[in-house]
Each structure stands twice: as C-alpha cells, then as structure tokens.
C-alpha positions in Angstrom: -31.4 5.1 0.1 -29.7 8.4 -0.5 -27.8 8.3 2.9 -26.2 5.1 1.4 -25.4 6.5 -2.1 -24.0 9.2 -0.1 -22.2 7.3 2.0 -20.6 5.2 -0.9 -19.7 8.2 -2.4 -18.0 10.2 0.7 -16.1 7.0 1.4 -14.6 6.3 -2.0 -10.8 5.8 -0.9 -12.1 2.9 0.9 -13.7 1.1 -1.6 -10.6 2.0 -4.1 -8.4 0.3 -1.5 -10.7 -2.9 -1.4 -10.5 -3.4 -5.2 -6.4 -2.7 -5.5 -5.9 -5.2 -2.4 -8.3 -7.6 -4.6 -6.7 -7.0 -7.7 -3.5 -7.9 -6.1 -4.4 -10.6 -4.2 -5.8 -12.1 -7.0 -2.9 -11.7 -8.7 -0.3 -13.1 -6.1 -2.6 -16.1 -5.5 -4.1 -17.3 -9.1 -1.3 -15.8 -11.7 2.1 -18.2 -13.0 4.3 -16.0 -14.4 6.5 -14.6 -11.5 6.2 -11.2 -12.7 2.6 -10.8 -12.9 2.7 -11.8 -9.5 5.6 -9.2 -8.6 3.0 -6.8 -10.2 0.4 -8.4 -7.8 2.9 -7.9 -5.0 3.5 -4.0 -6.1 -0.7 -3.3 -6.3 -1.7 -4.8 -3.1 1.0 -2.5 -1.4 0.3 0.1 -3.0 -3.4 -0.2 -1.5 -1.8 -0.6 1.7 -0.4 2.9 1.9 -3.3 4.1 0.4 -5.5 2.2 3.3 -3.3 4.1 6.1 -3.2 7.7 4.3 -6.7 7.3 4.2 -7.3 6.5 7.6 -4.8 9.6 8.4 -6.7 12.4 6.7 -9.1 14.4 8.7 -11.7 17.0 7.6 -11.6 20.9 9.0 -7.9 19.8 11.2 -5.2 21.6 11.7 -1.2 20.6 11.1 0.2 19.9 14.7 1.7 22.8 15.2 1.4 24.8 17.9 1.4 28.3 16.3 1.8 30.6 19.8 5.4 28.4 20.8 6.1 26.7 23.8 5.5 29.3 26.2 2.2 29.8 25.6 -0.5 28.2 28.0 -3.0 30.2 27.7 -5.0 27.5 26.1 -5.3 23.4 26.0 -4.9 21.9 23.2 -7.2 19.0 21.6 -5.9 16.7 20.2 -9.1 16.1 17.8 -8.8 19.2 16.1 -5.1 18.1 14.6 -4.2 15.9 11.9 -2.1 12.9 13.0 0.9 12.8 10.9 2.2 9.5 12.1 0.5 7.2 9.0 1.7 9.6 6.8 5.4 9.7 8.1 4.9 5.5 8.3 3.8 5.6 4.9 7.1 7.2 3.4 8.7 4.0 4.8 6.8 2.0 3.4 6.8 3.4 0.1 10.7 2.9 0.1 10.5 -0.6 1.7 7.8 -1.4 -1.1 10.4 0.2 -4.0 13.1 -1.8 -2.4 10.7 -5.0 -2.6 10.3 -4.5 -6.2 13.5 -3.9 -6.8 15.0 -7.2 -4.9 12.0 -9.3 -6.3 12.5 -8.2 -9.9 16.2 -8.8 -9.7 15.3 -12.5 -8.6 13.1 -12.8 -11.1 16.1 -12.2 -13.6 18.2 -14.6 -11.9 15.5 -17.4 -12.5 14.9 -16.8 -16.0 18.4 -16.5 -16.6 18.6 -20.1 -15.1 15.5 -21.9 -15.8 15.2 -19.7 -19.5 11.0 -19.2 -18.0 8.7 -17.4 -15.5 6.1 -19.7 -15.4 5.8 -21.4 -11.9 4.9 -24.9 -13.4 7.8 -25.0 -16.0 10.4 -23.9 -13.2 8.7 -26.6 -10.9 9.1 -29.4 -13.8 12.6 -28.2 -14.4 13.7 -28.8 -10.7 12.5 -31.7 -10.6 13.8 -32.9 -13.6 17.1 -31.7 -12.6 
C-alpha cells in the first residue's frame, strides 16, 4: 500500500494532466456558451504541453552537450544519461500555435456575437434557422 501512495505521489504531473484534459474536455463537449468552450479549448492544451514536458524530464541527466568538443573520443556517449530536449523545443511551438488558437477563436467569437447579439450555441442555432 505504501508503494502505491508513493507512486501516486512521485507521478503527480500525470495525474494533473488527466484532470486539466478532463476539465477541458468536459468543457468543449457539455458547455453552450462559445467562450466557455474556447476556455475548454485553452485548458485541455494546456495539459497537452504539460503531458509532453512531462514525459521530457529525466532524473540525475545531463543537458546534451558534449562538454570535451568535437574532438574528443576518448569516451562513448549514452544517450540515457541526457535529457531529450526535443518535447521541450516542440512544446514552445505549441505554446505559440495554442496562443494563436486563442487568439483566432476569440476573434470569431466576437464576430458571432456581434452578428447573432449571443454566445449560446442553441440561440445562434435557432437564429440561423430562423433566418
């Protein structure tokens, strides 16, 4: 039993990063009002790029760089004793992609309430109809 509270508590990114992509999720799926669900949108990536620096992070590693130069042979290098800072460079990326998201999607949401005077699915829905 201690090995699992142990566990649970050594691996608390993880369960962070199921409860933001649920939180989100929940959002995008069950919420009306367009900008809860941008704010839905925002959380579960947000727990995305926590998921991948997560998974990126290594204990007792060094940074991957080879501190004798290029010249030196004298030893191999292993690759398991180096962080690997490609999820973290990804994740920069995706950080901009996600403010560019939020920016584009809260700019649409303007457009629509500026049209349809409303965020709520349902009353937009009635309105097209209507129209």
């Amino acid at each position: 039993m201690e090995d699992l509270a142990a566990n649970f508590l050594t691996k608390y990114n993880y369960w962070a990063f199921i409860a933001l992509v649920m939180i989100g999720f929940y959002a995008m799926i069950v919420k009306r009002n367009l900008v809860k669900k941008i704010v839905g949108m925002n959380i579960l990536q947000t727990a995305v790029i926590l998921f991948y620096v997560s998974i990126g992070a290594k204990r007792d590693a060094d940074l991957p760089i080879i501190a004798h130069g290029h010249g030196s042979a004298s030893h191999a290098v292993h690759a398991a004793d180096y962080i690997n800072p490609l999820p973290h460079v990804l994740m920069l990326t995706a950080i901009v992609v996600s403010v560019a998201t939020l920016g584009v999607a809260i700019a649409l949401a303007i457009k629509i309430y500026r049209q349809y005077g409303t965020l709520e699915e349902d009353e937009i829905g009635e309105r097209i109809r209507n129209a």
